[in-house]
PDB file of N, CA, C and O in Angstrom:
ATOM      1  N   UNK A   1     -76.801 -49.268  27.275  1.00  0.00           N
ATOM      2  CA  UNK A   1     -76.276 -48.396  28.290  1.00  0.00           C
ATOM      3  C   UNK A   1     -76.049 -47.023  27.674  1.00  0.00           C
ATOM      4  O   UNK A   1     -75.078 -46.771  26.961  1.00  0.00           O
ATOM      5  N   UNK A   2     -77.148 -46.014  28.039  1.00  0.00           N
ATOM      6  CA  UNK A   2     -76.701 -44.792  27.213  1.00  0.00           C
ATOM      7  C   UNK A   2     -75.513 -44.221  27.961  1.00  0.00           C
ATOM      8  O   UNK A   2     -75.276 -44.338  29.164  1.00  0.00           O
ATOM      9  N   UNK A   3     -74.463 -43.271  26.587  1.00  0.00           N
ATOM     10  CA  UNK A   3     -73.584 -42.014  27.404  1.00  0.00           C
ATOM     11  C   UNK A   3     -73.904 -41.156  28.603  1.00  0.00           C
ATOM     12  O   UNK A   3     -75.033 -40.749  28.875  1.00  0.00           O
ATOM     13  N   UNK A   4     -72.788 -40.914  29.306  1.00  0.00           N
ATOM     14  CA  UNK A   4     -73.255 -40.314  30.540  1.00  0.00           C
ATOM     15  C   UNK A   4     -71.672 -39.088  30.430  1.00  0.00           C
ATOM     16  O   UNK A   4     -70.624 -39.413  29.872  1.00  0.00           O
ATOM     17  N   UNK A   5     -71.898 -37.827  31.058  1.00  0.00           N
ATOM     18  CA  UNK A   5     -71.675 -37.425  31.565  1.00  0.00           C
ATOM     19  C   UNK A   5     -70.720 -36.997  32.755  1.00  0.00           C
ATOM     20  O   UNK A   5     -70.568 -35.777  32.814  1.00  0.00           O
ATOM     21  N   UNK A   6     -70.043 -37.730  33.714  1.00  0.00           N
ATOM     22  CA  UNK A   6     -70.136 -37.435  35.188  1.00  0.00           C
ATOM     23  C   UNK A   6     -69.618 -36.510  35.699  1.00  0.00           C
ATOM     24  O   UNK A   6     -69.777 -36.402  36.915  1.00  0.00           O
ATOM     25  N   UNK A   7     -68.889 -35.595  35.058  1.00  0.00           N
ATOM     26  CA  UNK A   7     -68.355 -34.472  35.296  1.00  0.00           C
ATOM     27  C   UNK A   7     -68.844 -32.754  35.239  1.00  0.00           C
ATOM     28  O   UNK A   7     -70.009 -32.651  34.855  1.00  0.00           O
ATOM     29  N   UNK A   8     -68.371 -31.813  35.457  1.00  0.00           N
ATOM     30  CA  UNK A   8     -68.620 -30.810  35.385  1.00  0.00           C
ATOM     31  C   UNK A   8     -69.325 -30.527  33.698  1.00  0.00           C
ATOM     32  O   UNK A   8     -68.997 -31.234  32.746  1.00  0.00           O
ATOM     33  N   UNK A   9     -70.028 -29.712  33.619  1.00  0.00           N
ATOM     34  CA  UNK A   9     -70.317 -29.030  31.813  1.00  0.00           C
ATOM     35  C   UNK A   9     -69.186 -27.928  32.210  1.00  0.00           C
ATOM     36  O   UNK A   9     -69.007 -27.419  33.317  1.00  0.00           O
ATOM     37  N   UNK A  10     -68.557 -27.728  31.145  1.00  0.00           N
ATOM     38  CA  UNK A  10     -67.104 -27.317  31.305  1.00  0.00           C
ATOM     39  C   UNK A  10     -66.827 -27.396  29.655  1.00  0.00           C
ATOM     40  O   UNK A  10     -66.325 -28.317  29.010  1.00  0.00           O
ATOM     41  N   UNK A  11     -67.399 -25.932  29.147  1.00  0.00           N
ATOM     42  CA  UNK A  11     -66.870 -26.263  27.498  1.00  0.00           C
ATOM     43  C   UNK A  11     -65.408 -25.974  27.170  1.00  0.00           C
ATOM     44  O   UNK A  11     -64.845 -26.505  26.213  1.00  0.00           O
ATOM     45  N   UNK A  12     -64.904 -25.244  27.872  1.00  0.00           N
ATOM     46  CA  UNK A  12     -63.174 -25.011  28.215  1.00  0.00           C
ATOM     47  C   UNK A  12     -62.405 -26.441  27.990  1.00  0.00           C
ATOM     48  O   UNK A  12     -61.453 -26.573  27.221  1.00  0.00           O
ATOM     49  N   UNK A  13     -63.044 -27.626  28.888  1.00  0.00           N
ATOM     50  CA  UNK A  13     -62.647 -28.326  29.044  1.00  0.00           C
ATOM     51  C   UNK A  13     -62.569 -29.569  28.043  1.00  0.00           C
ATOM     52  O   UNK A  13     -63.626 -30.062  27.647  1.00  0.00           O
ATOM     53  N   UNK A  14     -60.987 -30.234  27.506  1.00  0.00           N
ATOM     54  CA  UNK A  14     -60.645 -30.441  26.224  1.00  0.00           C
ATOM     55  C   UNK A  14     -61.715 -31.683  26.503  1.00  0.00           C
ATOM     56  O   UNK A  14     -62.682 -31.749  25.744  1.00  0.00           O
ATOM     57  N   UNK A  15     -61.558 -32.835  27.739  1.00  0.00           N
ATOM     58  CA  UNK A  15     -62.356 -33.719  27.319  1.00  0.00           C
ATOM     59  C   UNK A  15     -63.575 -33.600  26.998  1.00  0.00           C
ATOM     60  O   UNK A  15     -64.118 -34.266  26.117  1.00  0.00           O
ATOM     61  N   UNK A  16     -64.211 -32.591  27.802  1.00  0.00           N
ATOM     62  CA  UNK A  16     -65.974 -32.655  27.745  1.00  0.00           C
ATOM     63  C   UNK A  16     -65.950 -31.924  26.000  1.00  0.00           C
ATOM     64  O   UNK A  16     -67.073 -31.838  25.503  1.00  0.00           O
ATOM     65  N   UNK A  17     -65.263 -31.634  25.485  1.00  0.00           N
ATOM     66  CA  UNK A  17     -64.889 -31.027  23.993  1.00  0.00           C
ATOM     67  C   UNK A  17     -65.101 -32.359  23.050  1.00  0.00           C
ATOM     68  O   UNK A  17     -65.803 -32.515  22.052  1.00  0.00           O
ATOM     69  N   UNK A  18     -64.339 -33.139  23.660  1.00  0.00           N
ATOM     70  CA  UNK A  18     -64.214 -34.633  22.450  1.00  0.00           C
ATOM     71  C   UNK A  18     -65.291 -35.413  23.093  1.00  0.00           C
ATOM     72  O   UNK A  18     -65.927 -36.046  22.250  1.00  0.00           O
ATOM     73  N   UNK A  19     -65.739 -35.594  24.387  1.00  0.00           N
ATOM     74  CA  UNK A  19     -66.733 -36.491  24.540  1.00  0.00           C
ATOM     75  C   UNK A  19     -68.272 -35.334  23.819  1.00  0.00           C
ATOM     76  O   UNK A  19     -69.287 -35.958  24.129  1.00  0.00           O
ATOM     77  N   UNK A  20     -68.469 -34.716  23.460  1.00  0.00           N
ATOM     78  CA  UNK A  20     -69.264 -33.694  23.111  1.00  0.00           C
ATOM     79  C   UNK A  20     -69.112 -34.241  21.301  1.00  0.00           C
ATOM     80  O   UNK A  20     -70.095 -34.611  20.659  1.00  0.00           O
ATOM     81  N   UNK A  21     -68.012 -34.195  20.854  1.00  0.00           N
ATOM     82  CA  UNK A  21     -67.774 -34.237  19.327  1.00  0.00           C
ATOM     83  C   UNK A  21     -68.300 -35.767  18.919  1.00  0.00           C
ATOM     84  O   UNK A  21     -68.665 -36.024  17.772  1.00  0.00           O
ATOM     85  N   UNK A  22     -68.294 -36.744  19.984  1.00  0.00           N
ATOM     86  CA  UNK A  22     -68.655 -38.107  19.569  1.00  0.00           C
ATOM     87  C   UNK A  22     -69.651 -38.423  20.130  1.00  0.00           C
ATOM     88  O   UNK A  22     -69.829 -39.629  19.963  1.00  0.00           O
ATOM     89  N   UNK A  23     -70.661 -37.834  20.910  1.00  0.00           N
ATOM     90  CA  UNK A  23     -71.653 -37.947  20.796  1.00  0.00           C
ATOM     91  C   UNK A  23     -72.525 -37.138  19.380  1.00  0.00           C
ATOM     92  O   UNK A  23     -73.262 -37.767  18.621  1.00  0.00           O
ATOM     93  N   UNK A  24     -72.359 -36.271  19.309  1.00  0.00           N
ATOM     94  CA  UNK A  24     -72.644 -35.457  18.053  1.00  0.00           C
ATOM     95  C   UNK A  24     -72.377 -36.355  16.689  1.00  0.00           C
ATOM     96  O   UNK A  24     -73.209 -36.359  15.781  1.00  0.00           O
ATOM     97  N   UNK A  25     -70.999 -37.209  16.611  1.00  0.00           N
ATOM     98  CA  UNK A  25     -71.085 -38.396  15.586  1.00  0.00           C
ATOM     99  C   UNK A  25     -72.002 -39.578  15.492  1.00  0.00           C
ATOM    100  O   UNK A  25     -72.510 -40.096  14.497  1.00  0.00           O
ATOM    101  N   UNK A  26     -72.107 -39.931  16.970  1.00  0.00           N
ATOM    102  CA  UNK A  26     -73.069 -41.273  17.357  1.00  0.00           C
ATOM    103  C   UNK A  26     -74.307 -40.424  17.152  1.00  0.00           C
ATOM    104  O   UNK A  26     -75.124 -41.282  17.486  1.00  0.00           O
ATOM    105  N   UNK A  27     -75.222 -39.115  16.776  1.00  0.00           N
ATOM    106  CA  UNK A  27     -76.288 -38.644  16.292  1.00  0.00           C
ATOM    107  C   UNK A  27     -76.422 -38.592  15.095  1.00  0.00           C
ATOM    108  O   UNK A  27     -77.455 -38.918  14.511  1.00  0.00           O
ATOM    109  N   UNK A  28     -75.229 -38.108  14.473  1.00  0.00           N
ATOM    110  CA  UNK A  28     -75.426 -38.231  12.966  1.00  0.00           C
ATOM    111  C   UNK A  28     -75.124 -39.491  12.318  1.00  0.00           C
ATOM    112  O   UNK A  28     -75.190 -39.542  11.089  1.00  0.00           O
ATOM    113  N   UNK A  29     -74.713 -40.789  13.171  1.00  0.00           N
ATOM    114  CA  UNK A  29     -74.608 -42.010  12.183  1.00  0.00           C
ATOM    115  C   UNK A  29     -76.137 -41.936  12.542  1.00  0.00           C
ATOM    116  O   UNK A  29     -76.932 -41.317  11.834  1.00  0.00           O
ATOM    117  N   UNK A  30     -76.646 -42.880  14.153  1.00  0.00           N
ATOM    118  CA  UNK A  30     -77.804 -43.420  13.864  1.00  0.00           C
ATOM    119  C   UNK A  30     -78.962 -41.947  13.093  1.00  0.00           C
ATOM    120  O   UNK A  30     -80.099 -42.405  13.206  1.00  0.00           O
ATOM    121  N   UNK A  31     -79.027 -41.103  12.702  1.00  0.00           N
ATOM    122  CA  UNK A  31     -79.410 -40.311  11.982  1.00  0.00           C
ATOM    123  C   UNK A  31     -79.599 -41.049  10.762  1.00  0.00           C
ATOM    124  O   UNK A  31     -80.590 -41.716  10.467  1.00  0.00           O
ATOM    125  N   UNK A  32     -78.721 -40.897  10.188  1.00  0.00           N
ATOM    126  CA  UNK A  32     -78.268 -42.218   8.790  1.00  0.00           C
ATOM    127  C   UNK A  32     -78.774 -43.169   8.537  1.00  0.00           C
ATOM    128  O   UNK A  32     -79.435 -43.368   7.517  1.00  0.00           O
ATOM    129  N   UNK A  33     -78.536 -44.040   9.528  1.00  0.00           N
ATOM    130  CA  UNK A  33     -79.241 -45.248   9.649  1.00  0.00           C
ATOM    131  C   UNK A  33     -80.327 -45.024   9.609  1.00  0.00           C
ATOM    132  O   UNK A  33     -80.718 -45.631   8.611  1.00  0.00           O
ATOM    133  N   UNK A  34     -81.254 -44.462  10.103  1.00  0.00           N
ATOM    134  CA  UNK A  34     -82.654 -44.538  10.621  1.00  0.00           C
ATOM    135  C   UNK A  34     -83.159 -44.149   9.186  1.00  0.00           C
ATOM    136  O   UNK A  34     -83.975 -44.916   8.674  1.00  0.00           O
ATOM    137  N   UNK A  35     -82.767 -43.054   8.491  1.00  0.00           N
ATOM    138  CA  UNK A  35     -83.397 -42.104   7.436  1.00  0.00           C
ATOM    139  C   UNK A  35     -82.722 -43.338   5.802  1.00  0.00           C
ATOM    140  O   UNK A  35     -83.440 -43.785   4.908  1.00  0.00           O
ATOM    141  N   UNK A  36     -81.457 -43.512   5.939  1.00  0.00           N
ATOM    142  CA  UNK A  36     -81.409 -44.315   5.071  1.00  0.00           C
ATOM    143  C   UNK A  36     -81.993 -45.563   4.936  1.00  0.00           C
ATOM    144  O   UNK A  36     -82.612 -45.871   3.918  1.00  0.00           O
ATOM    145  N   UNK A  37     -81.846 -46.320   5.899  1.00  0.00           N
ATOM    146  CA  UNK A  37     -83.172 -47.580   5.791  1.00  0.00           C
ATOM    147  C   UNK A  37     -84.235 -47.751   5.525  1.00  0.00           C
ATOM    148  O   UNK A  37     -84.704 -48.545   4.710  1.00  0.00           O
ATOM    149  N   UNK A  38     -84.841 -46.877   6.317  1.00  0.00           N
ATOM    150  CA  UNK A  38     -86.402 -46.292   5.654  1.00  0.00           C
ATOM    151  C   UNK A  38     -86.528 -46.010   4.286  1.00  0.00           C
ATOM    152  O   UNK A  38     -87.383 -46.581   3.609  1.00  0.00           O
ATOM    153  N   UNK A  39     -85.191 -44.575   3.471  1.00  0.00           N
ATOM    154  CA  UNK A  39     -85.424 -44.652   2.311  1.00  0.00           C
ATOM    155  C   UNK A  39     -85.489 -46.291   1.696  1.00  0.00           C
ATOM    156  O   UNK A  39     -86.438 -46.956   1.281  1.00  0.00           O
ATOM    157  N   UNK A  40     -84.019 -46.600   1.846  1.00  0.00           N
ATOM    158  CA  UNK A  40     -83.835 -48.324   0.916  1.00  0.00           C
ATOM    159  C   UNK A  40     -84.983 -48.649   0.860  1.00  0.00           C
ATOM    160  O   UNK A  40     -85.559 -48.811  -0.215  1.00  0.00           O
ATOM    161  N   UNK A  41     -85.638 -48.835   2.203  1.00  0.00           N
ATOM    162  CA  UNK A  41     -86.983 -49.822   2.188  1.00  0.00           C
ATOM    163  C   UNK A  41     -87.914 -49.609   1.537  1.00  0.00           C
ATOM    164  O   UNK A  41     -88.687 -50.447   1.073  1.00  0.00           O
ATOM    165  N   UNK A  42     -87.962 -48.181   1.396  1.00  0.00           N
ATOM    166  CA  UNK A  42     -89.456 -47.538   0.447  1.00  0.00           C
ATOM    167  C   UNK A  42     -88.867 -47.796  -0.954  1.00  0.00           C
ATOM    168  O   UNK A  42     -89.530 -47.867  -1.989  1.00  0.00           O
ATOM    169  N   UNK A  43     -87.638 -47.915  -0.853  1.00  0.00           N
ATOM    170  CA  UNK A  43     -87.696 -47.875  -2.543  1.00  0.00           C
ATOM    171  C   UNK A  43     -88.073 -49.219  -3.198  1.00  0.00           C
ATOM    172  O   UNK A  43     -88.442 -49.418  -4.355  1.00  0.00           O
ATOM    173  N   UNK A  44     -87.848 -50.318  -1.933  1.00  0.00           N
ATOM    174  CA  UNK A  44     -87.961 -51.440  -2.194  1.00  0.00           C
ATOM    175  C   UNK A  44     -89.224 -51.787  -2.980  1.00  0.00           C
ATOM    176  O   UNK A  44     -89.441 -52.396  -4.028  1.00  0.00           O
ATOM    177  N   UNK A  45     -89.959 -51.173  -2.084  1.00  0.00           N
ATOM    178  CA  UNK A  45     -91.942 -51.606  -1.894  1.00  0.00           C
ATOM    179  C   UNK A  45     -92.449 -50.303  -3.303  1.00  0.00           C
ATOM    180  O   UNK A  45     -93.544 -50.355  -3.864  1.00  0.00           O
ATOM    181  N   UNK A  46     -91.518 -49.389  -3.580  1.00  0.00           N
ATOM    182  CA  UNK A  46     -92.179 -48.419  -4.370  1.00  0.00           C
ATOM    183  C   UNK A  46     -91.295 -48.012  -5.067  1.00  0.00           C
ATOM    184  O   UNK A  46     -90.601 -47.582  -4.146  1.00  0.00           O
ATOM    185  N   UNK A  47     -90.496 -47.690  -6.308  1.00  0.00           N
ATOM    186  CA  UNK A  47     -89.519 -46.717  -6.489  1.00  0.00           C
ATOM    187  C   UNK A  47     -89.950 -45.611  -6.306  1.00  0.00           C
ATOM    188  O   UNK A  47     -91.130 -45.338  -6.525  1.00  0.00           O
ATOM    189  N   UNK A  48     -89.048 -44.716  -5.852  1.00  0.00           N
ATOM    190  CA  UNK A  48     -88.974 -43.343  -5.389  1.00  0.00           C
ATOM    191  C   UNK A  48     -88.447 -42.854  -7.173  1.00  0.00           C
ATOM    192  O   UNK A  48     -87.987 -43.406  -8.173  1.00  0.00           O
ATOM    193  N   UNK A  49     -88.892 -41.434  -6.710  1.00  0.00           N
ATOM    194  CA  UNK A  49     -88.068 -40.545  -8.451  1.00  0.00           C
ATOM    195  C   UNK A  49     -86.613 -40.140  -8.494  1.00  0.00           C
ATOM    196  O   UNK A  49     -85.878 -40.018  -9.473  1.00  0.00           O
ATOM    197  N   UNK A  50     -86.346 -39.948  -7.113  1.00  0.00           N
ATOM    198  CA  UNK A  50     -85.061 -39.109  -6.925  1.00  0.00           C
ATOM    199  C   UNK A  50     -83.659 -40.107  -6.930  1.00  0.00           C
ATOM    200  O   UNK A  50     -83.868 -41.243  -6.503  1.00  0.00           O
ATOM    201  N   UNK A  51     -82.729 -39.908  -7.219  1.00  0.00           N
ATOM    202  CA  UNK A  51     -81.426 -41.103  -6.794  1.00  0.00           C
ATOM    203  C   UNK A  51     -80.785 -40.879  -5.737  1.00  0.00           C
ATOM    204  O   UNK A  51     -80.050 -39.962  -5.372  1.00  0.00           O
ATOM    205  N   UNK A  52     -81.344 -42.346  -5.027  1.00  0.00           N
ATOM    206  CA  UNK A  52     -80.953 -42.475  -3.461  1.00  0.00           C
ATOM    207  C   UNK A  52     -79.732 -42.772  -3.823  1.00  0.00           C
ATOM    208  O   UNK A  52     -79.000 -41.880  -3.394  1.00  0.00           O
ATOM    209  N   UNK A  53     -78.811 -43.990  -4.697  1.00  0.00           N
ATOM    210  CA  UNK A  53     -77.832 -44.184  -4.507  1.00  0.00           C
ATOM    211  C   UNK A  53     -76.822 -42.967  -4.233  1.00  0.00           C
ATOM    212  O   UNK A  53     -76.102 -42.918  -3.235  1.00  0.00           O
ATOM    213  N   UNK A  54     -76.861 -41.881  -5.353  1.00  0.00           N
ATOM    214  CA  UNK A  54     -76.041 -40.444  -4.744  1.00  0.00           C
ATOM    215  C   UNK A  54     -76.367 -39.903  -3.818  1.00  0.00           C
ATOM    216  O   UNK A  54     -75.383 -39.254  -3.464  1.00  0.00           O
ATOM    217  N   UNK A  55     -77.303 -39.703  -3.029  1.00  0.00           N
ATOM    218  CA  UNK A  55     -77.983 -39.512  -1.814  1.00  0.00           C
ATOM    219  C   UNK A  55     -76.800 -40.311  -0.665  1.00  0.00           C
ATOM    220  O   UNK A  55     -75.971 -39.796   0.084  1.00  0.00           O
ATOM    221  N   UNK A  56     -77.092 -41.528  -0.874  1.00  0.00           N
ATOM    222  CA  UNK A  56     -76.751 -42.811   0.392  1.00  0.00           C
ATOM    223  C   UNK A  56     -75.148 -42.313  -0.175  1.00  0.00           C
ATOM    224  O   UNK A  56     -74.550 -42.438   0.894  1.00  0.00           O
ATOM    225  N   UNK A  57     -74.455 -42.001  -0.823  1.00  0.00           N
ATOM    226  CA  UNK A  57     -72.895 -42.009  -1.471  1.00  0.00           C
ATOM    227  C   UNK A  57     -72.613 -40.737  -0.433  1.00  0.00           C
ATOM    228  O   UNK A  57     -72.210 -40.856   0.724  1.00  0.00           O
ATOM    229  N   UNK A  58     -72.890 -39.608  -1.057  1.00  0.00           N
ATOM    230  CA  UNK A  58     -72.788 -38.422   0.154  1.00  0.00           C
ATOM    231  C   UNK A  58     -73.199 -38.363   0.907  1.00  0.00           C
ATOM    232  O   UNK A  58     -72.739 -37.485   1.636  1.00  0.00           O
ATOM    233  N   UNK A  59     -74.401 -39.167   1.479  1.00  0.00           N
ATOM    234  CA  UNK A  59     -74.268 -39.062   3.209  1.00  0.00           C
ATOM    235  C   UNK A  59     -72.723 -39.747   3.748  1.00  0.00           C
ATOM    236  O   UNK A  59     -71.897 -39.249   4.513  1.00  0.00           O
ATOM    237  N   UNK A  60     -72.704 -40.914   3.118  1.00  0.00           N
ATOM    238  CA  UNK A  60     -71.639 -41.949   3.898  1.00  0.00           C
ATOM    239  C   UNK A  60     -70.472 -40.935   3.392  1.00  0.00           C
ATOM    240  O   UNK A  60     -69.473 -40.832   4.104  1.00  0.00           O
ATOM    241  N   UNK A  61     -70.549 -40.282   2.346  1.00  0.00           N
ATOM    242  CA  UNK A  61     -68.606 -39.422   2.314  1.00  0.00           C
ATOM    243  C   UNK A  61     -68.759 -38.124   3.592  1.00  0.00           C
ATOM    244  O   UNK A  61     -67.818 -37.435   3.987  1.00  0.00           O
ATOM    245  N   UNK A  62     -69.848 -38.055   3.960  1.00  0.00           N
ATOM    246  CA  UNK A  62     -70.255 -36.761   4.528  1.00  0.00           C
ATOM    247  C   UNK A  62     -69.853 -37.739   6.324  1.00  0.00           C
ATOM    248  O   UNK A  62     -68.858 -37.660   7.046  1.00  0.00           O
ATOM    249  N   UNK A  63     -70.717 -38.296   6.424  1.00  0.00           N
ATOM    250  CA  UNK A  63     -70.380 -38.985   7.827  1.00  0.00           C
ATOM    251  C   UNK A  63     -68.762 -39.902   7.722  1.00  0.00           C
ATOM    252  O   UNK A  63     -68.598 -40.653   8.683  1.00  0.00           O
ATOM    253  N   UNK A  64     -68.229 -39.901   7.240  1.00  0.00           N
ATOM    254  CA  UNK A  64     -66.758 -40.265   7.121  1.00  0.00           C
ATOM    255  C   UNK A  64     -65.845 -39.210   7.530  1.00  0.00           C
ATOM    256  O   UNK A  64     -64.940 -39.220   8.365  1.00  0.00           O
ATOM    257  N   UNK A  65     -66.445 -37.955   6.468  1.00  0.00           N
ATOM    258  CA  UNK A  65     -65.290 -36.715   6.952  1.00  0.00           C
ATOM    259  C   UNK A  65     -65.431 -36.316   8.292  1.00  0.00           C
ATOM    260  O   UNK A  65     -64.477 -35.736   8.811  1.00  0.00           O
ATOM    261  N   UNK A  66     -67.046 -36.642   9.322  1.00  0.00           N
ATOM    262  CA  UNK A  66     -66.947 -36.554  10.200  1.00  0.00           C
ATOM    263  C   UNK A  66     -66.398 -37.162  11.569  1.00  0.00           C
ATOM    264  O   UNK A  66     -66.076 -36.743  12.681  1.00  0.00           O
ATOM    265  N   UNK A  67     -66.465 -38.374  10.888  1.00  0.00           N
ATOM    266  CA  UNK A  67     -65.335 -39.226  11.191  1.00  0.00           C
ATOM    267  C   UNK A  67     -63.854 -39.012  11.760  1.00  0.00           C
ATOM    268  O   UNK A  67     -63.290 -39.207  12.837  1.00  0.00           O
ATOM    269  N   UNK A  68     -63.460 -38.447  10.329  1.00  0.00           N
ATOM    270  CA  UNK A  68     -61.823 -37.927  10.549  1.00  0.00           C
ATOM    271  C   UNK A  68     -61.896 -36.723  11.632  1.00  0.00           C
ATOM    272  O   UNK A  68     -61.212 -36.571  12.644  1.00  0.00           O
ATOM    273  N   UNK A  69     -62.847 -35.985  11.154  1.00  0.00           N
ATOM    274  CA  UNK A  69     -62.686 -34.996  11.926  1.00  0.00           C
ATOM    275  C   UNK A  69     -62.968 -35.089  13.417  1.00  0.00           C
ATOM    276  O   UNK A  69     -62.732 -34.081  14.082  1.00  0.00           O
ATOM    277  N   UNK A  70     -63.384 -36.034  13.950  1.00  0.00           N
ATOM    278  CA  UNK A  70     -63.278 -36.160  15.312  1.00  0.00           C
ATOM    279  C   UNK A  70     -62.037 -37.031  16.100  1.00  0.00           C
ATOM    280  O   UNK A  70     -61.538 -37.105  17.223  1.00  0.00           O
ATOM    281  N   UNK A  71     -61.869 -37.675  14.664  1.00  0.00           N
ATOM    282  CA  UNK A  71     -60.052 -38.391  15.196  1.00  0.00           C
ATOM    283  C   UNK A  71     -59.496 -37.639  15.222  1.00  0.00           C
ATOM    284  O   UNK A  71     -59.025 -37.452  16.344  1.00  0.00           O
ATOM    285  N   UNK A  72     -59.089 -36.659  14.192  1.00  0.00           N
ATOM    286  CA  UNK A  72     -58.285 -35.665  13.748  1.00  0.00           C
ATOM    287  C   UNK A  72     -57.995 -34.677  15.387  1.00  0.00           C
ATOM    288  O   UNK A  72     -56.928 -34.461  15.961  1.00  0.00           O
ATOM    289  N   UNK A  73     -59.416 -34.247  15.766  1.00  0.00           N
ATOM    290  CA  UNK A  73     -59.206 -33.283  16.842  1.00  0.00           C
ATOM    291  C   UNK A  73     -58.741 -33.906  18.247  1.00  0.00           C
ATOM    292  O   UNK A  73     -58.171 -33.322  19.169  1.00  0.00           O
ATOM    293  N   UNK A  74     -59.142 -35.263  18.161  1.00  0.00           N
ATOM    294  CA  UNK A  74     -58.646 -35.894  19.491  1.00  0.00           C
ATOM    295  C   UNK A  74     -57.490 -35.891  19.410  1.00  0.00           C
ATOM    296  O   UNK A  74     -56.984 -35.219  20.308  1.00  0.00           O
ATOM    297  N   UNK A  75     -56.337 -36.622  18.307  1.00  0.00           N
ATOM    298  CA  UNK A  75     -54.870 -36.364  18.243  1.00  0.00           C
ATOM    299  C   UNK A  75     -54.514 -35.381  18.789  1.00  0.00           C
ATOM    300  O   UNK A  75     -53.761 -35.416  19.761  1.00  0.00           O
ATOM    301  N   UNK A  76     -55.037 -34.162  18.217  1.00  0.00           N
ATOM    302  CA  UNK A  76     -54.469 -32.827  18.760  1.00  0.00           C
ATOM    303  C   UNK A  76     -54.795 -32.386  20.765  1.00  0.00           C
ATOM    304  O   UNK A  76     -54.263 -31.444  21.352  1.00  0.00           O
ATOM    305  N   UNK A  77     -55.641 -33.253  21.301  1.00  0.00           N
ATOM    306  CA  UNK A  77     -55.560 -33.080  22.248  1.00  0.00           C
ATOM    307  C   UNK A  77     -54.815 -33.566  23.163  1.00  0.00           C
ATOM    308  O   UNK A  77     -54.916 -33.160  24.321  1.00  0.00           O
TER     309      UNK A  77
END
């Protein structure tokens, strides 16, 4: 069932603000997912040169802070 909408676009408006911020999270996880799996997998079948593990470490600290930061701003609303 994709996200929907049903209201006005209204960037003023605090909810369409946080429903806006978590869709933007639900892009950058499956983002993640999609690009990190693929890497894992290639490394599986091939090693790669570069180090995914620090790669896969700062994406996941990187999508975490985004994390907070969308809890963080909902509190405040």
């Amino acid at each position: 069932m994709p996200i929907r909408w049903y209201g006005s676009v209204n960037s003023s408006d605090s909810t369409y603000r946080h429903f806006e911020r978590i869709v933007d999270f639900c892009i950058h996880t499956g983002v993640f997912a999609a690009i990190n799996s693929g890497l894992w997998f290639t490394q599986n079948i091939h090693p790669l040169s570069f180090y995914l593990t620090s790669l896969t470490l700062g994406w996941t600290i990187g999508l975490l802070l985004h994390l907070l930061m969308v809890m963080s701003l909902q509190s405040k609303n």
